[in-house]
KELO-206233 format. One record per residue (C-alpha): residue in three letters; residue number from 1; chain; x, y negated, z. Coordinates in Angstrom, 2 decimals. Each point is the difference from the previous one (the first is absolute). Layout:
<drentors>
(ALA, NUM, A, (X, Y, Z))
...
</drentors>
This chain:
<drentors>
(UNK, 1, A, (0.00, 0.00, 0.00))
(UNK, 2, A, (1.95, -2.93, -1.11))
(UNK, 3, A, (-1.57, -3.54, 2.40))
(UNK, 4, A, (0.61, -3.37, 0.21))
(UNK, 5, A, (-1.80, -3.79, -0.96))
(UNK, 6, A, (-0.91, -0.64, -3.15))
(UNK, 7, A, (2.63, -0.90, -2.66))
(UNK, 8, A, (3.02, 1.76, 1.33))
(UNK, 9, A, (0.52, 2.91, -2.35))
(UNK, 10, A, (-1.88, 2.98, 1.53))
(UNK, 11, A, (-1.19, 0.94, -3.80))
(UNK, 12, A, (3.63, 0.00, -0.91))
(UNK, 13, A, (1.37, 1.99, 2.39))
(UNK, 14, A, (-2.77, 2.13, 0.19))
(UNK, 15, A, (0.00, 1.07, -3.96))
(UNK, 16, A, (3.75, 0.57, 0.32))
(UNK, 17, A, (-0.49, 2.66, 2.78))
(UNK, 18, A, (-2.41, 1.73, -1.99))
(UNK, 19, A, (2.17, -0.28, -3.16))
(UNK, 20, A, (2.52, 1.68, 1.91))
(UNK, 21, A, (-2.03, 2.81, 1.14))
(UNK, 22, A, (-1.76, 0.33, -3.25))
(UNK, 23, A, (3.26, -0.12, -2.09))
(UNK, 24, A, (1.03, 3.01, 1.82))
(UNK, 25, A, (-2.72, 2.18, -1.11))
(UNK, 26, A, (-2.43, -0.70, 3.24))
(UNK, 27, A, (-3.81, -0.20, -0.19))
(UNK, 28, A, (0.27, -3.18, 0.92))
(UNK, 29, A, (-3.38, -2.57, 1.07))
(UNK, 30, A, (0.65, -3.79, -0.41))
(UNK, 31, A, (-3.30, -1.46, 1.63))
(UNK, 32, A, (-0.77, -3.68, 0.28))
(UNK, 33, A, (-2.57, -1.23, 2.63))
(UNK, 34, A, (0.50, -3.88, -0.67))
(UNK, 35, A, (-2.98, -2.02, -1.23))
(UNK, 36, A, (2.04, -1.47, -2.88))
(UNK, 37, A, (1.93, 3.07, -0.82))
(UNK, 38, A, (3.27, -0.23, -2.14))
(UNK, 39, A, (1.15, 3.76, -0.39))
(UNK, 40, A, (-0.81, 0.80, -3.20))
(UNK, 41, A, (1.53, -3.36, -1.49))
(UNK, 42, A, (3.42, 0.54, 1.94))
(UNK, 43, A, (0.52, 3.38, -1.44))
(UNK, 44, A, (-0.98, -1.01, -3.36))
(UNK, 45, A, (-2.32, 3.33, 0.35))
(UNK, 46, A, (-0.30, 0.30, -3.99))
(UNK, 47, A, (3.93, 0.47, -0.13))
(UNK, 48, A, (1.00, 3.80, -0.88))
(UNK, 49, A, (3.17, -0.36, 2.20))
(UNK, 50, A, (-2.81, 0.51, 2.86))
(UNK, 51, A, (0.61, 3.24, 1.67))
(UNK, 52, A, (-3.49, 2.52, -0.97))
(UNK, 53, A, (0.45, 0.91, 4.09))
(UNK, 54, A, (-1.01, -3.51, 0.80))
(UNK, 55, A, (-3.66, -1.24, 0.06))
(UNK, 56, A, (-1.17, -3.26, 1.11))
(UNK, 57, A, (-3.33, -0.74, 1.36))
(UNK, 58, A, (-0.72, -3.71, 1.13))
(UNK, 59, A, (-3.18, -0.01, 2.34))
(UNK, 60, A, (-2.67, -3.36, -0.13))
(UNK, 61, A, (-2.72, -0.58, 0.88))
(UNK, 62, A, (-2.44, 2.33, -2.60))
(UNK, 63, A, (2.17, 3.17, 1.59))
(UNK, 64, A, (-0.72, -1.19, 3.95))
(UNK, 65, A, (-3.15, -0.52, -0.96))
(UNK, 66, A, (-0.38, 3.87, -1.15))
(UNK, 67, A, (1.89, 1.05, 2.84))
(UNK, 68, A, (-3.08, -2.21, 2.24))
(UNK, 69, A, (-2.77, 2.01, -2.09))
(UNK, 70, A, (1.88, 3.39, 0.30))
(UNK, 71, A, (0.74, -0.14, 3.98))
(UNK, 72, A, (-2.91, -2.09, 1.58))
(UNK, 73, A, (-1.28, -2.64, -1.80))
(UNK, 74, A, (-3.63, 0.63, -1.36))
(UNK, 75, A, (-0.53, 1.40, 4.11))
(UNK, 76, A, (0.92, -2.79, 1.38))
(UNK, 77, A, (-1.75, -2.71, -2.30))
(UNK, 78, A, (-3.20, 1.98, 0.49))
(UNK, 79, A, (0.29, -0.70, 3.49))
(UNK, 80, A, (0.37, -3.57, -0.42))
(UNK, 81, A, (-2.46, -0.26, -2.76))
(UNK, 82, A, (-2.94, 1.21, 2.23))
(UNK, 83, A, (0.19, -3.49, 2.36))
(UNK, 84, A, (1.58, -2.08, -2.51))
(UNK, 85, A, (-0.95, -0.66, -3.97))
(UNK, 86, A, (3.64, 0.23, -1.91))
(UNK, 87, A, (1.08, 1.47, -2.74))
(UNK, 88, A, (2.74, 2.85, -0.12))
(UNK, 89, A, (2.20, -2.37, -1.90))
(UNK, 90, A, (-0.37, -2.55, 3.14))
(UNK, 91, A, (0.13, 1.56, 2.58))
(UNK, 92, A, (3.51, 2.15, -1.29))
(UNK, 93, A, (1.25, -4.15, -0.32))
(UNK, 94, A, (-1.25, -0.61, 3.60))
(UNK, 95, A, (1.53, 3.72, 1.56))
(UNK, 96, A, (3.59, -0.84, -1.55))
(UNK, 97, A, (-0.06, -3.64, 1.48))
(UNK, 98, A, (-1.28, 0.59, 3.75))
(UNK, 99, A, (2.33, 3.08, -0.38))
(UNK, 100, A, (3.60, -1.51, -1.64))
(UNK, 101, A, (1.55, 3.26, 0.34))
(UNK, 102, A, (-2.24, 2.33, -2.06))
(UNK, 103, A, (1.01, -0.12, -3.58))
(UNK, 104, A, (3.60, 0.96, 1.54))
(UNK, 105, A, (-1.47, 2.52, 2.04))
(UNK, 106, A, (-2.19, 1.83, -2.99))
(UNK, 107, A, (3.91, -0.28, -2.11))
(UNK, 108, A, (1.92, 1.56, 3.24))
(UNK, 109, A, (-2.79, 2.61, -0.10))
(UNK, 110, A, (0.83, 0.48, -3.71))
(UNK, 111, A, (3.41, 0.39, 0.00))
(UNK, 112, A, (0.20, 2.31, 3.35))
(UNK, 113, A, (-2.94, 2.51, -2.41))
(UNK, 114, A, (2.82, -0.56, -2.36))
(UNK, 115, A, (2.80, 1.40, 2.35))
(UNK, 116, A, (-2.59, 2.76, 1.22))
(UNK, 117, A, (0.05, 1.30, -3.67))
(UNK, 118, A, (3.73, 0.29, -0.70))
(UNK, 119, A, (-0.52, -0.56, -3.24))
(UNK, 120, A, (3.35, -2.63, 0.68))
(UNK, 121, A, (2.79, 0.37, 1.55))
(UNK, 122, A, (0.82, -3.94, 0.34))
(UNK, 123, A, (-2.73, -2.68, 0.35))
(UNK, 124, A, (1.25, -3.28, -0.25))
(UNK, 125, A, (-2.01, -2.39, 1.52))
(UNK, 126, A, (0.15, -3.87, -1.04))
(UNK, 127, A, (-2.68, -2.03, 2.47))
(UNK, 128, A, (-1.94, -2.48, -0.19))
(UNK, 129, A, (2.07, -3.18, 2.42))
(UNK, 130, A, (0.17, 0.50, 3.30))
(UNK, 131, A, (-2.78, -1.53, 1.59))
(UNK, 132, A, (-2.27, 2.04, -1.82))
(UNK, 133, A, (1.59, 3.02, 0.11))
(UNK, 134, A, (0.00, -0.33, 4.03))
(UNK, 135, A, (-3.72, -1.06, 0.48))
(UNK, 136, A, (-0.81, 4.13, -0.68))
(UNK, 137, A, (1.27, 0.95, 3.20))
(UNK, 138, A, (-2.41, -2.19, 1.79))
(UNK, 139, A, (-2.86, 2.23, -1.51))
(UNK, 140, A, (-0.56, 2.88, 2.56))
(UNK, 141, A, (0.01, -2.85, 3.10))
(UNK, 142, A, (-2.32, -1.66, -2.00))
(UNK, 143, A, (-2.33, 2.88, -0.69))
(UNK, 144, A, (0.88, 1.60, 3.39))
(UNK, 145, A, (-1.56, -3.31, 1.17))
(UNK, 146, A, (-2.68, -0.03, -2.03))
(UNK, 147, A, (-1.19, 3.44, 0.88))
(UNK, 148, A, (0.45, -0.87, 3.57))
(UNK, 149, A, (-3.01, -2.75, -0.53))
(UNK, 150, A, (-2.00, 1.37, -2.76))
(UNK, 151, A, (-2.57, 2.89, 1.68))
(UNK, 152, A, (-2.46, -1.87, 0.58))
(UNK, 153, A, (-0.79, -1.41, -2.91))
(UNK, 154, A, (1.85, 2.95, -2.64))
(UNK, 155, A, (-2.25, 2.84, 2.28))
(UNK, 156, A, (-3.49, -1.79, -1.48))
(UNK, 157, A, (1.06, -0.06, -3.37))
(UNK, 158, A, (-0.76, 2.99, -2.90))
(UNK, 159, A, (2.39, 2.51, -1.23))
(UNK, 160, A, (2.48, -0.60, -2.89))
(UNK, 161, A, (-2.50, 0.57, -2.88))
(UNK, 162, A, (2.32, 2.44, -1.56))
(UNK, 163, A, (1.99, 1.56, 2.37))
(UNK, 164, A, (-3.33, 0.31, 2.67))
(UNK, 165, A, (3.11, -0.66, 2.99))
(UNK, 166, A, (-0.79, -2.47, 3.05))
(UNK, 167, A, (1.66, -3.61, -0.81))
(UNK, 168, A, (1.97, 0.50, 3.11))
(UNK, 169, A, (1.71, 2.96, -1.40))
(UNK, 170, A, (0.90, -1.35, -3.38))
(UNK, 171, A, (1.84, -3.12, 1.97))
(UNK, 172, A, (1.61, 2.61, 2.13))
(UNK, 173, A, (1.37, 1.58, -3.12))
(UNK, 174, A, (1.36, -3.25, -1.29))
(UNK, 175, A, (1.81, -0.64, 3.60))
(UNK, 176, A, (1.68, 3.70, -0.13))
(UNK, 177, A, (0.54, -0.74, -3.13))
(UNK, 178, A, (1.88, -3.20, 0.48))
(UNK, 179, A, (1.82, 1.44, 2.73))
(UNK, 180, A, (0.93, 3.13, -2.08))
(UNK, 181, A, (1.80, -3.01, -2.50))
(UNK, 182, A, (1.52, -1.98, 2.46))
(UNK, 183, A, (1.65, 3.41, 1.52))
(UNK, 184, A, (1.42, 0.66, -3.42))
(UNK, 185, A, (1.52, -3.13, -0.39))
(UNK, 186, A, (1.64, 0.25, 3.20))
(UNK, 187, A, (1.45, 3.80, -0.86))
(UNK, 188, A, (0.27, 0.54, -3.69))
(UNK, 189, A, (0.68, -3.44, -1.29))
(UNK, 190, A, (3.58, -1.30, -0.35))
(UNK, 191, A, (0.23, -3.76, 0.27))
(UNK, 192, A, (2.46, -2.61, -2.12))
(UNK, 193, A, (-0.76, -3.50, 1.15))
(UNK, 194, A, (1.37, -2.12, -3.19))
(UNK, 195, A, (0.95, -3.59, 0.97))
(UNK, 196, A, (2.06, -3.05, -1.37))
(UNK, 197, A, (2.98, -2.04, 2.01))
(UNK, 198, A, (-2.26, -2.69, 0.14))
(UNK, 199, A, (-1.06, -2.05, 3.47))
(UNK, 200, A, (-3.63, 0.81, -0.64))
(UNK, 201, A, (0.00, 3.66, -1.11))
(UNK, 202, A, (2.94, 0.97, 3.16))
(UNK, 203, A, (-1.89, -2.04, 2.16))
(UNK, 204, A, (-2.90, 2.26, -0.34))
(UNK, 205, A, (1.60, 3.35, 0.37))
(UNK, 206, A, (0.05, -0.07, 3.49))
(UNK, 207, A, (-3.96, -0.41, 0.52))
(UNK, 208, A, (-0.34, 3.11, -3.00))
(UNK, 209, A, (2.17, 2.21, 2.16))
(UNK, 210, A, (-1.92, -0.76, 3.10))
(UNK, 211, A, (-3.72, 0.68, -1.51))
(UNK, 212, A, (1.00, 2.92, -1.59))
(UNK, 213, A, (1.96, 1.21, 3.61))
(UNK, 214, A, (-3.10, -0.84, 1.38))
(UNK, 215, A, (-1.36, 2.56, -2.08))
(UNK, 216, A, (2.03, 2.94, 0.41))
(UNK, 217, A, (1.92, -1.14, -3.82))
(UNK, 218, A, (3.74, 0.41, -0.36))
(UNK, 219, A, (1.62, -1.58, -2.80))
(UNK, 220, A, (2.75, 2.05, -1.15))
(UNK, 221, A, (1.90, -2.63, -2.27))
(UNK, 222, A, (0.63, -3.42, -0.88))
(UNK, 223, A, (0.18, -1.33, -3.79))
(UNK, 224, A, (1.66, -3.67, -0.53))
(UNK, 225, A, (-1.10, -0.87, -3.17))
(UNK, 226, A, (1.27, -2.96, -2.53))
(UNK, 227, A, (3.37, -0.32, 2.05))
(UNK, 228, A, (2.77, -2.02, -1.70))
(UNK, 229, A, (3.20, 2.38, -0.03))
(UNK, 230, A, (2.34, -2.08, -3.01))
(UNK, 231, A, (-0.48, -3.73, 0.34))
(UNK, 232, A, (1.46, -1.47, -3.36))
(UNK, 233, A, (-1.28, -3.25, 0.81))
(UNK, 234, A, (-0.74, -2.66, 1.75))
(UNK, 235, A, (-3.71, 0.62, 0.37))
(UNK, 236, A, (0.57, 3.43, 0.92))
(UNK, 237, A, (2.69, -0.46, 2.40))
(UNK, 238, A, (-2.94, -2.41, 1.90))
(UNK, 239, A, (-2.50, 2.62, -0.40))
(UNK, 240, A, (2.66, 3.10, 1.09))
(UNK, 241, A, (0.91, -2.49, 3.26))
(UNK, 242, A, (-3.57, -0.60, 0.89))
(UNK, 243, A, (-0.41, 3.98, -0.41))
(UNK, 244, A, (2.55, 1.00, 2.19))
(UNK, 245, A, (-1.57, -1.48, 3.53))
(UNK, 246, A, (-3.16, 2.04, -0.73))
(UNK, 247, A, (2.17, 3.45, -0.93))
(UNK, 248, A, (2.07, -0.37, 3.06))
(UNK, 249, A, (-3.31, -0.33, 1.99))
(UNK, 250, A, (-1.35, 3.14, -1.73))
(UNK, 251, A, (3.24, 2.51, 0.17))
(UNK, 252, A, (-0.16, -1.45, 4.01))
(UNK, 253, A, (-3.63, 0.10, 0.92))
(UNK, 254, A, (-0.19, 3.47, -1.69))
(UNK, 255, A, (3.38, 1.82, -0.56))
(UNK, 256, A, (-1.64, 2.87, 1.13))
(UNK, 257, A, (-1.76, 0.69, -3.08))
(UNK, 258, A, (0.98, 1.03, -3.38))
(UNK, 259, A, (0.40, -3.85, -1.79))
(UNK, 260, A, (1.07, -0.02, -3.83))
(UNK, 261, A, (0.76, -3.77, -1.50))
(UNK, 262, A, (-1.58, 0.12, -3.90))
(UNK, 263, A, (1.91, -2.39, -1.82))
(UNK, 264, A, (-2.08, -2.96, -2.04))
(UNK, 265, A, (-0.03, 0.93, -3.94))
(UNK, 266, A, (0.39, -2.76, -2.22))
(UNK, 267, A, (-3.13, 1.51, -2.40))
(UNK, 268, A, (-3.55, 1.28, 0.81))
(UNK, 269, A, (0.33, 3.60, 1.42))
(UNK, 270, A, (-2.43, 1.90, -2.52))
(UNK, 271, A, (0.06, 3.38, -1.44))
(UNK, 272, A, (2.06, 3.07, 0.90))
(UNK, 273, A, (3.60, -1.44, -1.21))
(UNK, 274, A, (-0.45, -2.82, 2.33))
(UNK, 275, A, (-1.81, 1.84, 2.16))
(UNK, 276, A, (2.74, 2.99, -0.09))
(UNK, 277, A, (2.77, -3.37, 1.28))
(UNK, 278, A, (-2.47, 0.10, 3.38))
(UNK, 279, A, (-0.51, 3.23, 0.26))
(UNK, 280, A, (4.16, 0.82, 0.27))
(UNK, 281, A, (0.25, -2.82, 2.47))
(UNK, 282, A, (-2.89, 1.45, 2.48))
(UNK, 283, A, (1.18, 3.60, -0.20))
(UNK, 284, A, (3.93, -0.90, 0.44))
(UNK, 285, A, (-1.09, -2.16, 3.00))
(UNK, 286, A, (-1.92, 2.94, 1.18))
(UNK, 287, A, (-3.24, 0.37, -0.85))
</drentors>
């Protein structure tokens, strides 16, 4: 699972990993959860150098919205629909904004059905930024919560339509089921927090690692993307001076994780040439 704000390479070092993996012959899933997904355009997907064990699947907001129907959707908005006049289309726009976290839940849930299958033996996961990606571990306090108040007015209403089960036991469902992700996260998924030697982007690594300690999360590396490593002029002596305060605070404040420094590339990084130049730079820092 490769982390981090918005804008500091996740996509890129994410598609490099899974070139790697791919390139060696292994089934190989790269998966993008962010709302404006860039997978497919970094690897140049209609490029033959692609390795055939690499697929890409980029998941919006048509494939959450499946993943709603196929778990409990229709149950739920026929509960809501008996005391309040909404359409489906709505109320799904209502759910996802009293509950932040569940279009990130419904993708955790997809890609942990997608480790359940072993139909791959590496899934790369690029996220959506952090804040987002975080809100989804709020969801089974919420619904715990929720449940906790609910009885007396869930225990009056009718069955799901469809499924003929008590309200109460659908939303119990969704709360094991949340819990069931969350647990999966914190035991199967590997996390790469991607960040930039910038005052803003360091700045806010400390509060990441503390939300996600507060959840039981252990990041297992560091990538510095965008660093300087040849200034060959004055511009980028500036820039690689300004760097260095912020890399001296990272190797300090968390030495004891694996860190690897990606150098800044004077062109675009897109395709699997360019994306190849990553890819040896991730693995030879240890990857």
């Amino acid at each position: 699972m490769f982390t981090g704000k918005g804008g500091v390479g996740k996509t890129t070092c994410a598609a490099a990993t899974a070139l790697h993996h791919a390139s060696r012959g292994e089934p190989t899933l790269a998966i993008s959860t962010d709302a404006t997904p860039s997978l497919t355009h970094i690897f140049e997907s209609e490029d033959d150098n692609v390795p055939p064990s690499l697929s890409i699947i980029e998941i919006g907001e048509r494939e959450v919205r499946q993943m709603w129907d196929a778990k409990f959707g229709r149950e739920v908005y026929e509960v809501f629909s008996a005391f309040v006049d909404i359409s489906y289309e709505e109320f799904v726009e209502f759910i996802t904004s009293v509950l932040p976290g569940l279009g990130e839940e419904f993708m955790l849930d997809y890609i942990r059905e997608k480790s359940l299958a072993g139909t791959y033996q590496n899934i790369i996961w690029d996220t959506a930024p952090l804040g987002q990606t975080l809100s989804l571990l709020e969801m089974p306090a919420l619904l715990g919560e929720h449940l906790r108040m609910a009885p007396r007015v869930y225990s009056r209403l009718k069955l799901g339509r469809h499924s003929r089960e008590p309200v109460l036991d659908i939303l119990k469902r969704w709360e094991m089921l949340s819990a069931t992700n969350v647990d999966f996260l914190r035991n199967e998924v590997h996390f790469t927090m991607v960040t930039i030697p910038e005052a803003l982007a360091v700045a806010q690594l400390e509060s990441v690692f503390q939300e996600l300690g507060r959840y039981g999360l252990a990041v297992k590396r560091i990538i510095v993307n965008n660093v300087v490593m040849s200034p060959d002029s004055e511009f980028l002596r500036t820039k690689a001076r300004q760097q260095e305060q912020y890399l001296k605070h990272i190797r300090a404040k968390y030495g004891n994780l694996m860190i690897i420094e990606l150098p800044m590339f004077p062109q675009e990084v897109r395709g699997p040439q360019k994306l190849g130049e990553v890819q040896k730079i991730l693995i030879q820092g240890g990857l």
